[in-house]
N, C-alpha and C positions, 0 to 999 in steps of 0.2 A: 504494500500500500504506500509505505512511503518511498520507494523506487516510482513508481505511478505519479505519483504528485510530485516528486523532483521531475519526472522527463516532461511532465506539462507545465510548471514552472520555466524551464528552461525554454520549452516550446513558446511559451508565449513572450517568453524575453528575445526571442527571433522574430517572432511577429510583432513587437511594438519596436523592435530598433529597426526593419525592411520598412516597416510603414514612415518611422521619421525620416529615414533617408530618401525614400519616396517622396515625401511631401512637398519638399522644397522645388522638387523637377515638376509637378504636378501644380503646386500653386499656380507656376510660373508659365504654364503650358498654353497655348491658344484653343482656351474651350469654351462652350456653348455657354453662353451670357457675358463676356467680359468685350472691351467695347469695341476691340479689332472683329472680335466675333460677328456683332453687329455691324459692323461697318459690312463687313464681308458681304453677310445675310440681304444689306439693304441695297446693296450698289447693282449695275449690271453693266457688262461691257461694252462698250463701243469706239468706232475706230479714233475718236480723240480724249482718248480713255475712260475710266468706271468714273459712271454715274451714279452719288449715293442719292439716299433719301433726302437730306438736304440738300443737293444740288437741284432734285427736283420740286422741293418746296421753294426752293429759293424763286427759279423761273415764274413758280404760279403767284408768287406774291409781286412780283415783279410787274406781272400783267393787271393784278387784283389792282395794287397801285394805280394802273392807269386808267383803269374802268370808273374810278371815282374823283381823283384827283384832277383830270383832263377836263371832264365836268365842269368839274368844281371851278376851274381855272377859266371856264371860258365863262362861268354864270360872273366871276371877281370884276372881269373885264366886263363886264355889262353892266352891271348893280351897283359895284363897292364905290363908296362914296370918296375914298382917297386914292389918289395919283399912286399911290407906295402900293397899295393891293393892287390895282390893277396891272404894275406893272410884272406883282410876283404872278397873277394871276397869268400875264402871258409866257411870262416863264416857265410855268408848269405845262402849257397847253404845249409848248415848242418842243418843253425835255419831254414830253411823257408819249408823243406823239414822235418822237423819233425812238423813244426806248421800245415802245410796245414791236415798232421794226423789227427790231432786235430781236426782242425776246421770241416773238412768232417765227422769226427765220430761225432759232436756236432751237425751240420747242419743235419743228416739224423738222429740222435734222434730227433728232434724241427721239422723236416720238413720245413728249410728252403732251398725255393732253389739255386743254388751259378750260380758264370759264370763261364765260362771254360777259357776266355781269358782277356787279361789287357783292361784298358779302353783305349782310344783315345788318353787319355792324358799320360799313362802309356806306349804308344806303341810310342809317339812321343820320350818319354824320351828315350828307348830303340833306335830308329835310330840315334838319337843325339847320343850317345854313339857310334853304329857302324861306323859314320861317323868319331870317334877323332881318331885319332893318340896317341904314343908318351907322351908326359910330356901333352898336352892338355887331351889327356884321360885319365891318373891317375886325373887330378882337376876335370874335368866333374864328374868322375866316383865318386869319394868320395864328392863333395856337393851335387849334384842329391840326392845319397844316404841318407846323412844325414839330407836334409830337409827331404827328404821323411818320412824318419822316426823320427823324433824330429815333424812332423804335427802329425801322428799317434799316438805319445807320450800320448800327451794329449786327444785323445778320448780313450786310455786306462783307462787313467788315471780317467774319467767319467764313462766308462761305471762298471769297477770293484770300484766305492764307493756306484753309485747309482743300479745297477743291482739288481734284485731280485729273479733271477735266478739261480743256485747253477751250472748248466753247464755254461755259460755264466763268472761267476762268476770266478771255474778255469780255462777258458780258456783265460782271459784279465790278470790272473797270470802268464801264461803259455808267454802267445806274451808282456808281462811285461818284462819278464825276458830276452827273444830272441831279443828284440829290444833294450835294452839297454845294451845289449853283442854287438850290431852291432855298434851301438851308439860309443861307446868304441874303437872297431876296425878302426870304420872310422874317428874318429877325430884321435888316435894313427898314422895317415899316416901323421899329420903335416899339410894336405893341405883341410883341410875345412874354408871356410871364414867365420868365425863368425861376423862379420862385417855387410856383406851381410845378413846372417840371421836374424840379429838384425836389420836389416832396413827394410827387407820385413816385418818380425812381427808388427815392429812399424809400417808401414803403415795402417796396419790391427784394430789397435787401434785408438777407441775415445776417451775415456778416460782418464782426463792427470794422469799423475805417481803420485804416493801415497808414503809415506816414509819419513825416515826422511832426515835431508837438507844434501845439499853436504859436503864434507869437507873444511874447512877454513884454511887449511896445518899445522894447532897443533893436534899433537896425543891425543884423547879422552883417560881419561882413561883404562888399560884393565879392562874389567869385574872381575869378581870374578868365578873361575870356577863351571860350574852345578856339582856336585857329590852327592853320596846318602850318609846318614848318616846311623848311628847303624851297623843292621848286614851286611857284604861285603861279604857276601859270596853264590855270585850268580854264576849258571851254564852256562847263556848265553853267547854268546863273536861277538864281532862287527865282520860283515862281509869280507871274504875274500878280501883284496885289488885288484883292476884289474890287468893281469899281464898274459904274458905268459905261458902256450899255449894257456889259454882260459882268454879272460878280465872279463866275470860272469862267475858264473856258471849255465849252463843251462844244467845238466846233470839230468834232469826229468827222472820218470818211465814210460814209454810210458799206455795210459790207456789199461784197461785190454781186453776190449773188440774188439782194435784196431788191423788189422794185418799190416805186414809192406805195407807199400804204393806199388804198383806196378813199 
């Protein structure tokens, strides 16, 4: 009996040290739920490479953007009581009316399918607007606007680091540029509350702030400025400042393959 109970003692001190030394190859393993796994699961091939599930969200919002905003931009130019809206308002009809280009010619290479009209939420915004008047529908019209796209912001900002798809790719360049020309336009009307932005965000966070401390009202030293040493003599030059007529420049080649929108 106690030969028995020794070889199964010993037995299971083989099975608990193969299992630790297993474990660590196994954590580390690409298996089913961890997020390569996913990524895998969601993507599909094509010849300007895999297409994930966010790549294909991305294109659909991309169009969803222009089924309300394009609207919205042409109702600004007709109604909005200030020079500053209508001029973001032709802004959005210009960018959103060359992106949708885009995105249709990217979506019918990929065979993604798109929708034809804004969502629920995108349709409420739209009667809130036809319902304002006056000095309430220049404010409506330019915050609507600019969360809208300051949320948008940053799933560009995702999908053009992490994409791995080469149409995908310039097309989050493409609505990169377009939305931070609107970006531009519509805080330039003076009436966006960044306040309010900055409070829905934070709600949005769990996280507490990271950084370093506040100021204690004595001016830190200044830095030392970045500059390059040796040769100066470089061809590039920092980007145009925003500014009349247009706050970026979004004057793209249109692609080749594309004809003008109907």
């Amino acid at each position: 009996m106690r030969r028995i109970n020794g070889t199964a003692l010993i037995i299971a001190a083989l099975v608990a040290t193969v299992g630790a030394l297993a474990f660590p190859v196994w954590s580390y393993a690409d298996r089913s739920g961890t997020g390569e796994a996913n990524l895998a699961a969601s993507s599909v091939a094509t010849q300007w490479g895999p297409l994930s599930a966010t790549d294909r969200d991305f294109l659909v919002k991309v169009r969803l953007a222009g089924l309300w905003e394009l609207p919205a931009g042409q109702q600004a130019i007709e109604r909005a009581p200030s020079q500053a809206i209508k001029d973001a308002g032709d802004h959005l009809v210009v960018g959103h009316t060359d992106l949708d280009v885009r995105a249709r010619d990217v979506a019918a290479k990929l065979g993604v399918a798109l929708p034809n009209q804004p969502n629920e939420i995108q349709q409420g915004w739209l009667r809130e607007l036809s319902a304002a008047t006056g000095a309430e529908y220049d404010r409506k019209f330019a915050n609507l606007l600019r969360n809208a796209h300051g949320k948008v912001f940053a799933l560009i900002a995702e999908v053009r680091h992490t994409t791995r798809n080469t149409l995908i790719r310039q097309l989050a360049t493409d609505a990169n540029q377009t939305v931070l020309d609107h970006i531009t336009m519509l805080e330039g009307t003076g009436l966006v509350d960044f306040d309010e932005i900055a409070r829905e965000a934070a709600g949005t966070k769990t996280a507490s702030p990271t950084g370093p401390p506040p100021p204690n009202g004595s001016l830190p030293p200044s830095p030392p400025a970045a500059e390059p040493t040796g040769d100066s003599s470089f061809t590039s030059r920092p980007s145009t400042q925003p500014g009349a007529p247009t706050a970026v420049n979004t004057n793209r080649p249109a692609p080749p393959s594309v004809e003008a929108s109907p």
